[in-house]
Phi, psi and omega in degrees: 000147173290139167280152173267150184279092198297143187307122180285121166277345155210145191306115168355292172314307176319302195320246306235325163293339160310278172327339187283306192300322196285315170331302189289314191317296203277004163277340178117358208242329165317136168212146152326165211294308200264008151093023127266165201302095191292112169278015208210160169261013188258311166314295187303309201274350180289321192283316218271006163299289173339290207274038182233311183281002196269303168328324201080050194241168174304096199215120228251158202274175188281151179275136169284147156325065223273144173289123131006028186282327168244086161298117158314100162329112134332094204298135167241139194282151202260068177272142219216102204301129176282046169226189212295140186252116216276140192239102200284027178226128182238000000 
């Protein structure tokens, strides 16, 4: 069977603004929103993403921020305490 040709979810142009950011990241010259230094190469793509939705280019929107709304139940565990039973006839 033919595979089908999957939808590019970001734009070329974006690519290439990344890259840019990641360039600067390994030159040393990248900097963060308030003009300290990007320490993580995760960052620098995060900023070179950022400033690609500023542009307007094809860029899938930031994962929302999930609220904590469906607590998990503590599962319970069936541990089975071991202990010693101390035997009053010696």
């Amino acid at each position: 069977m033919a595979r089908k040709a999957k939808k590019r979810r970001y734009s070329r142009s974006s690519g290439s603004d990344v890259a840019s950011e990641v360039r600067r990241y390994k030159k040393g010259t990248a900097k963060s929103g308030r003009g300290g230094r990007v320490k993580s190469r995760k960052q620098a793509i995060a900023i070179g993403l950022s400033k690609a939705r500023k542009k307007g280019k094809k860029v899938p929107k930031k994962a929302s921020k999930r609220k904590s709304a469906k607590k998990t139940s503590k599962s319970k565990r069936s541990s089975k305490k071991s202990s010693k039973r101390k035997s009053s006839k010696r």
